[in-house]
C-alpha positions as a Markdown table, in Angstrom:
| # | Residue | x | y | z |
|---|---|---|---|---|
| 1 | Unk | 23.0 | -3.4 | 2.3 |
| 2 | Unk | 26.9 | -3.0 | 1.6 |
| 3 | Unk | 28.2 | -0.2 | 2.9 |
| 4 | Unk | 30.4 | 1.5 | 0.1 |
| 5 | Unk | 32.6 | 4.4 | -0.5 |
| 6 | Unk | 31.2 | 7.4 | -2.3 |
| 7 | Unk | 30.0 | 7.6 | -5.4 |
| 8 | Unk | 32.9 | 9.2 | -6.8 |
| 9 | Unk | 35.3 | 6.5 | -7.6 |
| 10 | Unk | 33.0 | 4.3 | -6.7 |
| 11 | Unk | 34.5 | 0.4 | -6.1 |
| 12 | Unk | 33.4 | -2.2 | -8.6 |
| 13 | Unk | 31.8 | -4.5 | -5.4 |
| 14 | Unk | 29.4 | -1.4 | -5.2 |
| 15 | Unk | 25.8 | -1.3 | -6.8 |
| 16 | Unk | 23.5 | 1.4 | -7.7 |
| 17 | Unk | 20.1 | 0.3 | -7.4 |
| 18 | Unk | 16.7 | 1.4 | -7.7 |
| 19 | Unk | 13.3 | 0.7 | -5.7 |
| 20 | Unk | 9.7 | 1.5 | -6.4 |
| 21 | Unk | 6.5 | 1.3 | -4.5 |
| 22 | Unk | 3.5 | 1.9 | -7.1 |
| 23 | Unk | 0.6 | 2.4 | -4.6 |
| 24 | Unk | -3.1 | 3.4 | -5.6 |
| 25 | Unk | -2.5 | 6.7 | -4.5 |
| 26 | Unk | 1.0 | 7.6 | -4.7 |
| 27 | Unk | 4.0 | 6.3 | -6.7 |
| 28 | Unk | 7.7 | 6.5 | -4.9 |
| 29 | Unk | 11.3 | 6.0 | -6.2 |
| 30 | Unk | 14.7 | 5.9 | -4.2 |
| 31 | Unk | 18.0 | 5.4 | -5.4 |
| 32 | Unk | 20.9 | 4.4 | -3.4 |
| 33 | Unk | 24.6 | 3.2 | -4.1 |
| 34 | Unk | 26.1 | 1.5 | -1.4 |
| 35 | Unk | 23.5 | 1.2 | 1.0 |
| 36 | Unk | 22.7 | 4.8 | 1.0 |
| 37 | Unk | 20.0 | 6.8 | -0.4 |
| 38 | Unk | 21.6 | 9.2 | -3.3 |
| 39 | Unk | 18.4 | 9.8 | -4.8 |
| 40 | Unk | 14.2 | 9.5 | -4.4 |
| 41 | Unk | 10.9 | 11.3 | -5.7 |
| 42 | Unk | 7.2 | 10.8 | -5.5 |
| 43 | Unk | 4.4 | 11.4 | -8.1 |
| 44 | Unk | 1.0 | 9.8 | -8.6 |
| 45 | Unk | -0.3 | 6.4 | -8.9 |
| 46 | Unk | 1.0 | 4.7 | -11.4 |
| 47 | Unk | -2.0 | 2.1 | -11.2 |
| 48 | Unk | -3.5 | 1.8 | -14.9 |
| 49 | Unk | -6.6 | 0.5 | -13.1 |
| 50 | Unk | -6.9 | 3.8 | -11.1 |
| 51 | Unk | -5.6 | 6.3 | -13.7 |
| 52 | Unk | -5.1 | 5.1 | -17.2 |
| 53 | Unk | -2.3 | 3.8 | -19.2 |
| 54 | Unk | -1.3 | 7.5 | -20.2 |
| 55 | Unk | -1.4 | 9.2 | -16.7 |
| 56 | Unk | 0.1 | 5.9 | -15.1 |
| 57 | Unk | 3.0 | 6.0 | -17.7 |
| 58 | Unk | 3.4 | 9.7 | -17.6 |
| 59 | Unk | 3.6 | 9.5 | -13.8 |
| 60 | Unk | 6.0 | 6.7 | -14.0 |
| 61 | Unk | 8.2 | 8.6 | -16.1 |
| 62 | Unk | 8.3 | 11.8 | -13.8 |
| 63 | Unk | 9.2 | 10.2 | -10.5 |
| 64 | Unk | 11.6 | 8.3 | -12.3 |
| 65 | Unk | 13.3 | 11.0 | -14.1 |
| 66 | Unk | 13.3 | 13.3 | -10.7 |
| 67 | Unk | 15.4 | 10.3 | -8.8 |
| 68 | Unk | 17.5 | 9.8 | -11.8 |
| 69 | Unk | 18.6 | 13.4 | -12.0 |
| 70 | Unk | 18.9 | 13.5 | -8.0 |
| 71 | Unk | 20.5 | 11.0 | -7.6 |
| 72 | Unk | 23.5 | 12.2 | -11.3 |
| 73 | Unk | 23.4 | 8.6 | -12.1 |
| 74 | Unk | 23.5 | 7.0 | -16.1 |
| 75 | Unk | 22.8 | 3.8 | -15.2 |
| 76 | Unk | 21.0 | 1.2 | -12.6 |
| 77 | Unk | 22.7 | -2.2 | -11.9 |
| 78 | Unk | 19.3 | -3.0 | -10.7 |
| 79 | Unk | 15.9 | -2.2 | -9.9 |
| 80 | Unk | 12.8 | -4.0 | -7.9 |
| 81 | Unk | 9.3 | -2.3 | -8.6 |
| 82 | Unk | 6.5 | -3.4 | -6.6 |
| 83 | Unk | 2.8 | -2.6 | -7.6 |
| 84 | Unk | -1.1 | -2.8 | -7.3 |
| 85 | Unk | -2.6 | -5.2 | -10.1 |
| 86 | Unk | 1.0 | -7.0 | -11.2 |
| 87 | Unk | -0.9 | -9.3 | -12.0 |
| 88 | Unk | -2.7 | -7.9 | -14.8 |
| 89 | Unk | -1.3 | -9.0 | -18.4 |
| 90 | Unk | 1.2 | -6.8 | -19.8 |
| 91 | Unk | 1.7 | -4.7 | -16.5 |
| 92 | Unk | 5.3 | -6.0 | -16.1 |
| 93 | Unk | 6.5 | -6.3 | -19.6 |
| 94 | Unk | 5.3 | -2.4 | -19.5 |
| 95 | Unk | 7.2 | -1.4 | -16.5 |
| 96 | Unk | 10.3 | -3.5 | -17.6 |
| 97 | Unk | 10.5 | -1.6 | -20.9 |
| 98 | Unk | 10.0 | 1.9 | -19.0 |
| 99 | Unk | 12.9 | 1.0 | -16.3 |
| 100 | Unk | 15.0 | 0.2 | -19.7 |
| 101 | Unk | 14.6 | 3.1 | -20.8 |
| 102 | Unk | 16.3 | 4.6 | -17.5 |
| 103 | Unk | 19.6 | 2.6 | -18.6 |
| 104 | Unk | 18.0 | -0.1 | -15.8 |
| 105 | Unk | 20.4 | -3.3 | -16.3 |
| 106 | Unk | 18.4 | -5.9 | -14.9 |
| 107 | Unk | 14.6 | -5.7 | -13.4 |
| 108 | Unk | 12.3 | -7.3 | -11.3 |
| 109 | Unk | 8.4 | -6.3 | -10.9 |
| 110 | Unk | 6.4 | -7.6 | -7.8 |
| 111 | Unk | 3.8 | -7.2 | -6.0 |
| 112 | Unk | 3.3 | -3.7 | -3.8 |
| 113 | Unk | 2.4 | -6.1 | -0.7 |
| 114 | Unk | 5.9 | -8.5 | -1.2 |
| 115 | Unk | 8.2 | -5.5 | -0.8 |
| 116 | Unk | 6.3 | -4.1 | 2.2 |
| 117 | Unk | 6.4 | -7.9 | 3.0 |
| 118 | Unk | 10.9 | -7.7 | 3.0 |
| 119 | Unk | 10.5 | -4.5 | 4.6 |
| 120 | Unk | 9.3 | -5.5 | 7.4 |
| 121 | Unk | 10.9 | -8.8 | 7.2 |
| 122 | Unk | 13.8 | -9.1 | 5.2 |
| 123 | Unk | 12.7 | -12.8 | 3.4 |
| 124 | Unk | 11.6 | -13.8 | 6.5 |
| 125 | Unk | 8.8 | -15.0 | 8.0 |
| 126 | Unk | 5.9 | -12.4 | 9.4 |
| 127 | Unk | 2.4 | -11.1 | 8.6 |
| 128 | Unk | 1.8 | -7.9 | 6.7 |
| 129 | Unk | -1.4 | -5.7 | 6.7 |
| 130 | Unk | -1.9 | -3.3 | 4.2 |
| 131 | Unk | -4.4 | -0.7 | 4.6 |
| 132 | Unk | -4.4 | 2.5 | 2.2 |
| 133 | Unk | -6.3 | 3.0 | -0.7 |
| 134 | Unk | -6.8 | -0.8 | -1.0 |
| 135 | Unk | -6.2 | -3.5 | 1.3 |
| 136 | Unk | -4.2 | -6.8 | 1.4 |
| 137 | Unk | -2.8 | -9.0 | 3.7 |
| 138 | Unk | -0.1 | -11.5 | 3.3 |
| 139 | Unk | 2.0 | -14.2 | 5.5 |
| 140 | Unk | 5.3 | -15.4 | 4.6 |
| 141 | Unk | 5.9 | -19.0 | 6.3 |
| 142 | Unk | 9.7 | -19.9 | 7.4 |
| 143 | Unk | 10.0 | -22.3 | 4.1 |
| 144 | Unk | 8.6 | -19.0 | 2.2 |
| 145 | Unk | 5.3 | -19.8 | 1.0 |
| 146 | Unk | 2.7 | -17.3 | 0.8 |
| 147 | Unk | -0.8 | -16.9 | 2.6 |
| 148 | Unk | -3.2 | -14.3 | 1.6 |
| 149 | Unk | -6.7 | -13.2 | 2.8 |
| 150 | Unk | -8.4 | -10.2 | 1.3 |
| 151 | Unk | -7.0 | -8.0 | -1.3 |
| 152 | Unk | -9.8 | -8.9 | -3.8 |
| 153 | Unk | -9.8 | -5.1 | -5.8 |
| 154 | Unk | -12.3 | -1.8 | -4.7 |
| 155 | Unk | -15.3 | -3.2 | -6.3 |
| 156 | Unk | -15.6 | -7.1 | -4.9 |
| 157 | Unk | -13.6 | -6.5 | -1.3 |
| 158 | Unk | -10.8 | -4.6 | -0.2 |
| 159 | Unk | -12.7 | -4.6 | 3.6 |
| 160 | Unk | -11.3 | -2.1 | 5.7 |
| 161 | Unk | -9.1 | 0.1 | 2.7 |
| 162 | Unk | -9.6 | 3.8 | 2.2 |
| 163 | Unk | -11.8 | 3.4 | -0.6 |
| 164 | Unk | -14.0 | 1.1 | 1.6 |
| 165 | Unk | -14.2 | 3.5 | 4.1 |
| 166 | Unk | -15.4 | 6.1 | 1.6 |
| 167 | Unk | -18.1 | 4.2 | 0.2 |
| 168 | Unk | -19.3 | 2.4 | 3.1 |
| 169 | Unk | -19.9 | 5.6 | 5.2 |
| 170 | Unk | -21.9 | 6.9 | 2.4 |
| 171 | Unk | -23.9 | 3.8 | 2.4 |
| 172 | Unk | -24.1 | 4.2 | 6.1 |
| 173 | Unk | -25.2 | 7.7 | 6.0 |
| 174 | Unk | -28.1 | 6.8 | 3.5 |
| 175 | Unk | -29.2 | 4.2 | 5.8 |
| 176 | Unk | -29.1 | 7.1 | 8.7 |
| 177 | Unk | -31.2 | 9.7 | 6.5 |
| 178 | Unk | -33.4 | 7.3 | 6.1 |
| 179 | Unk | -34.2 | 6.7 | 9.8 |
| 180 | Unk | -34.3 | 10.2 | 10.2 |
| 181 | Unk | -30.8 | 9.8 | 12.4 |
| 182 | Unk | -28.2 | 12.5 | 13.1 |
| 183 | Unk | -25.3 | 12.5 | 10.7 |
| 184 | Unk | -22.5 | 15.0 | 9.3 |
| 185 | Unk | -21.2 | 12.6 | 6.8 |
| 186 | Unk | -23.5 | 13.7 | 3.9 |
| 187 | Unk | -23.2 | 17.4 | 4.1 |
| 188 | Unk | -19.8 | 17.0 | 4.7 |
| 189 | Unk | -19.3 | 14.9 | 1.5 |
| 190 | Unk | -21.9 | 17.1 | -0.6 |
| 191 | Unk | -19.7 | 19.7 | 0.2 |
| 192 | Unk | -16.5 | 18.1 | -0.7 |
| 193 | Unk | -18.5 | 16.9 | -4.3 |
| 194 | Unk | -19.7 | 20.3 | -4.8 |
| 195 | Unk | -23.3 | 18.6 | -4.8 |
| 196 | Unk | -26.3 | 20.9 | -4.0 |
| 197 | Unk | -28.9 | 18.4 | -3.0 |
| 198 | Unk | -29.4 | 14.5 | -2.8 |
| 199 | Unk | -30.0 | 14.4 | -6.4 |
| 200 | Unk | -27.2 | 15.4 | -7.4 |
| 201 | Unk | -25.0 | 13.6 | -4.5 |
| 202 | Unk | -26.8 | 10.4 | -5.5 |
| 203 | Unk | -26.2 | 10.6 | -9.2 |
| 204 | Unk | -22.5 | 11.7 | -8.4 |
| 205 | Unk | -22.0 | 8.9 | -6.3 |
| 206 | Unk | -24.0 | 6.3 | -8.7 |
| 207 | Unk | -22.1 | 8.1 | -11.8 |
| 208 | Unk | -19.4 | 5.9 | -13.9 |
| 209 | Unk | -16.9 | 6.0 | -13.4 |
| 210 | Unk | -17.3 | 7.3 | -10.0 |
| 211 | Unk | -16.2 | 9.4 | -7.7 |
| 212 | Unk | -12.6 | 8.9 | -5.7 |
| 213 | Unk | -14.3 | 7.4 | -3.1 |
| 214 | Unk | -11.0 | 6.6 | -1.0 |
| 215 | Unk | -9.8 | 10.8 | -1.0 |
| 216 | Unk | -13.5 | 10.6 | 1.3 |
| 217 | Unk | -11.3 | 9.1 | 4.2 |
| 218 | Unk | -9.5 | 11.6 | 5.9 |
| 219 | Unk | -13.0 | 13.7 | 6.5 |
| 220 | Unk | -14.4 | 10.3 | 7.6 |
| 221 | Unk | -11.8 | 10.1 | 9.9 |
| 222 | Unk | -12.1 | 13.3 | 11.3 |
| 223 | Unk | -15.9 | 13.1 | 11.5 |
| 224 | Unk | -15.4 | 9.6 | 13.6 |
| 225 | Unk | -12.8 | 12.0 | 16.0 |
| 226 | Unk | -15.3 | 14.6 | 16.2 |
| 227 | Unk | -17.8 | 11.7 | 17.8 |
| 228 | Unk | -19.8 | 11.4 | 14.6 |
| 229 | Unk | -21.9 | 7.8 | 15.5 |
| 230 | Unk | -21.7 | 6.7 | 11.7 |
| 231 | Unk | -18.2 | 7.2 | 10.9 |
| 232 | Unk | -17.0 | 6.0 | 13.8 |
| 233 | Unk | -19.3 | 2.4 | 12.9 |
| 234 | Unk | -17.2 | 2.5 | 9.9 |
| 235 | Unk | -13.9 | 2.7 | 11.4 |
| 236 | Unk | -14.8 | 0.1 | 13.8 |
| 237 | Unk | -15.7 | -2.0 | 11.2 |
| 238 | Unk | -13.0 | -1.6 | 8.9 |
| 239 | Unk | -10.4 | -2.2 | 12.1 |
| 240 | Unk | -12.7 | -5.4 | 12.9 |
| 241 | Unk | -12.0 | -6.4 | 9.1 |
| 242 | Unk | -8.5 | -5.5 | 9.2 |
| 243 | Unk | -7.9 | -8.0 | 12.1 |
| 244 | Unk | -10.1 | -10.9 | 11.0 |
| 245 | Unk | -7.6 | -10.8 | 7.5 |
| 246 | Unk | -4.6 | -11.0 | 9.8 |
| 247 | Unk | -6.1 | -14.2 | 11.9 |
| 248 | Unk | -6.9 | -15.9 | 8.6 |
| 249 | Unk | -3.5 | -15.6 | 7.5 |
| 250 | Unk | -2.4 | -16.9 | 11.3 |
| 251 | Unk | -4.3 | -19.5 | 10.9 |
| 252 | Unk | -3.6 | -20.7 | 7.4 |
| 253 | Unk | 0.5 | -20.3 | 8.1 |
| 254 | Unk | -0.4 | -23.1 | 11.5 |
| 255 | Unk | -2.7 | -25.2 | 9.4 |
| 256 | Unk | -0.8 | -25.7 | 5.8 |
| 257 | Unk | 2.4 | -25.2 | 6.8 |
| 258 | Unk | 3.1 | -26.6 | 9.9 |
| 259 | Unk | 4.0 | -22.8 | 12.0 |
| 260 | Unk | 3.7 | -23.6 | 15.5 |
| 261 | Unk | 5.2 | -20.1 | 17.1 |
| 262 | Unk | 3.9 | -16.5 | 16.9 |
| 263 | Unk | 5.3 | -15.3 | 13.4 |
| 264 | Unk | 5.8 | -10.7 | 13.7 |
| 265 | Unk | 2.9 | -8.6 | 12.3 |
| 266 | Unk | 3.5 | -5.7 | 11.0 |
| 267 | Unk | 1.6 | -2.9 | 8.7 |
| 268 | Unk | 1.7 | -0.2 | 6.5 |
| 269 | Unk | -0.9 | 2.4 | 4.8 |
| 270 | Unk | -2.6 | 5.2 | 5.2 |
| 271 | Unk | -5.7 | 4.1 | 7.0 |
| 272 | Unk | -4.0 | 2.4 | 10.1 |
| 273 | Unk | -0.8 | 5.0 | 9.8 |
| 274 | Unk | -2.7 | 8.0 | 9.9 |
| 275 | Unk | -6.2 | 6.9 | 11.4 |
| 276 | Unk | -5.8 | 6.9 | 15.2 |
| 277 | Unk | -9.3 | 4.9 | 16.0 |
| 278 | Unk | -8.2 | 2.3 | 13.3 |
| 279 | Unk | -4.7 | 1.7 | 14.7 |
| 280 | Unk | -5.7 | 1.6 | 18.3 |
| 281 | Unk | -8.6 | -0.4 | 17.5 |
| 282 | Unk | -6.3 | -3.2 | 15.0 |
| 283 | Unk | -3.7 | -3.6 | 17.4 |
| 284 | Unk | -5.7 | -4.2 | 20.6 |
| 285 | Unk | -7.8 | -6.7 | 18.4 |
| 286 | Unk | -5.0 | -8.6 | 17.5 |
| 287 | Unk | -3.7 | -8.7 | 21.3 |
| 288 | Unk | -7.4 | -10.0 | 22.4 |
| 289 | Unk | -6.9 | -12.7 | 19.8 |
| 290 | Unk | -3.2 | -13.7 | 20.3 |
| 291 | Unk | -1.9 | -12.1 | 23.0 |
| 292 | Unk | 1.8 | -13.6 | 22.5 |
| 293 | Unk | 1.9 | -12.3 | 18.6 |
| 294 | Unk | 4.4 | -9.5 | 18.1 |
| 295 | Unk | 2.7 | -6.3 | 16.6 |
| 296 | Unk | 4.9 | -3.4 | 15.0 |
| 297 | Unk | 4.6 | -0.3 | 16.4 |
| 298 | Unk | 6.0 | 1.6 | 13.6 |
| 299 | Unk | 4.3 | 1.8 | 9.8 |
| 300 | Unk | 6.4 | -0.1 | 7.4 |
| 301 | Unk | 8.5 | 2.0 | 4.6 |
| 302 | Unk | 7.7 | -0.2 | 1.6 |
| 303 | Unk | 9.8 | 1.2 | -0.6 |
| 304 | Unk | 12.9 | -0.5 | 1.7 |
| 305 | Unk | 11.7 | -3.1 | 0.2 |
| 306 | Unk | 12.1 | -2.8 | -2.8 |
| 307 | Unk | 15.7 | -1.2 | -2.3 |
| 308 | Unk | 16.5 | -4.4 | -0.6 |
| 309 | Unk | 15.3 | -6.6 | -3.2 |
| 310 | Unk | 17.0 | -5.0 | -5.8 |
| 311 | Unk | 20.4 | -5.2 | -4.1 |
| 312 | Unk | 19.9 | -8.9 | -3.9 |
| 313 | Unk | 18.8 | -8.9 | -7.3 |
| 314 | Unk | 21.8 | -6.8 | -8.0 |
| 315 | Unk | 24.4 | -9.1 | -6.4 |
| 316 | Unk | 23.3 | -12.2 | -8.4 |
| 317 | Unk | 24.7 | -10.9 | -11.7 |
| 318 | Unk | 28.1 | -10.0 | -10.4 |
């Protein structure tokens, strides 16, 4: 981005822009004029799908109003959101109004994956995994068309996303009690339901809507640490899925669109940032399977992204 003077007596050339990143789990604003950050906030999801309409709106509101007021601005040249389910009707027309009502100039609402996608990558070519609360994964070819594999919502895929984590290793878990196997994943989740016997962990867990099966994953994850043999078959597998959607989109990018050379992978989430067995276990996949592709060693800061598209977006109206 253009570096800038300050924002006193700031220079015409410089915008004031705004970037989002509306996760399932968390919802994240930064301002910045000039290429710097004058302003950012978090809040909850702002996913309708996950919350509602009123809590997604209301949390919407709050993290904008906490960057706005950080960041002592009355106006946004321009602003990129991106977001879980943009592509259910009405979802941008909603967010378009909101960011209007932030004295937002001009708008642009995206996916969550495309602006972890110019994080990374900056309208270039490369191969993004994302694996929080959901899971996508999506390939930008050098003539920039799209390849995706997975990413299909909580209930019909989503392989190797928080909330699959969650449910599967209760699924597991049943299929343990059932052989009469050692596990710790159903005390450990009865305790965390406030369930005092199967009954009422089953009908909890059957209950809809149900429980917030991907907040499950960090005590999976620490069960798989502590060497519990069901959660980590569930980390193994969700790594083992996460790779598989990264050699689809490999593979698509050579076949349909003609990409001969190793494009960069790079990821971002919760589930390979802050689950050790799932990040060692993705990225030594991926070097088994293509030894010559680049990997990132660092988790991608979607809401970059979003800054940087909304400075593009911002210098096409001047």
């Amino acid at each position: 981005m253009r570096r800038a003077a300050p924002l006193e007596g700031k220079s015409e050339l410089m915008s004031i822009v705004l970037g989002i990143d509306g996760g399932g789990t968390n919802t994240r604003a930064a301002i910045a004029a000039g290429g710097k950050v004058i302003g950012q906030s978090k809040n909850g999801s702002m996913k309708r799908l996950r919350v509602g309409a009123e809590a997604a709106e209301a949390n919407l509101r709050a993290v904008l109003a906490e960057a706005v007021a950080q960041a002592g601005v009355k106006h946004v040249d321009a602003a990129c959101c991106g977001v879980a389910s943009v592509q259910m009707p009405g979802i941008p027309e909603w967010i378009s109004a909101v960011l209007g009502d932030f004295g937002v100039a001009r708008s642009e609402v995206v996916g969550d994956e495309i602006i972890a996608l110019d994080a990374a990558f900056q309208g270039g070519p490369g191969i993004l995994q994302i694996a929080g609360t959901g899971s996508n994964c999506v390939g930008r070819a050098p003539d920039g068309s799209f390849e995706t594999a997975g990413g299909w919502s909580s209930r019909l895929g989503d392989e190797g996303s928080g909330y699959w984590i969650g449910v599967n290793a209760v699924r597991r878990a049943l299929h343990a009690f059932d052989r009469e196997q050692p596990c710790g994943v159903i005390p450990r989740v009865m305790a965390l339901w406030g369930t005092r016997d199967m009954g009422e962990f089953i009908d909890l867990g059957d209950s809809t809507p149900g429980p917030d099966f991907a907040a499950l994953a960090p005590a999976i994850d620490a069960l798989a640490e502590a060497g519990d043999a069901v959660a980590l078959s569930v980390l193994d597998q969700a790594a083992r899925d996460l790779v598989e959607f990264v050699l689809l989109v490999r593979a698509k990018l050579r076949r349909k669109h003609g990409v001969t050379v190793e494009v960069p992978v790079a990821w971002t989430g919760s589930v390979i940032g802050k689950m050790r067995l799932v990040r060692e276990r993705f990225v030594a996949g991926l070097k088994a399977a293509a030894p010559e592709m680049p990997v990132g060693v660092e988790e991608v800061a979607a809401i970059q992204g979003a800054l940087w598209r909304a400075e593009r977006l911002a210098r096409t109206v001047r």
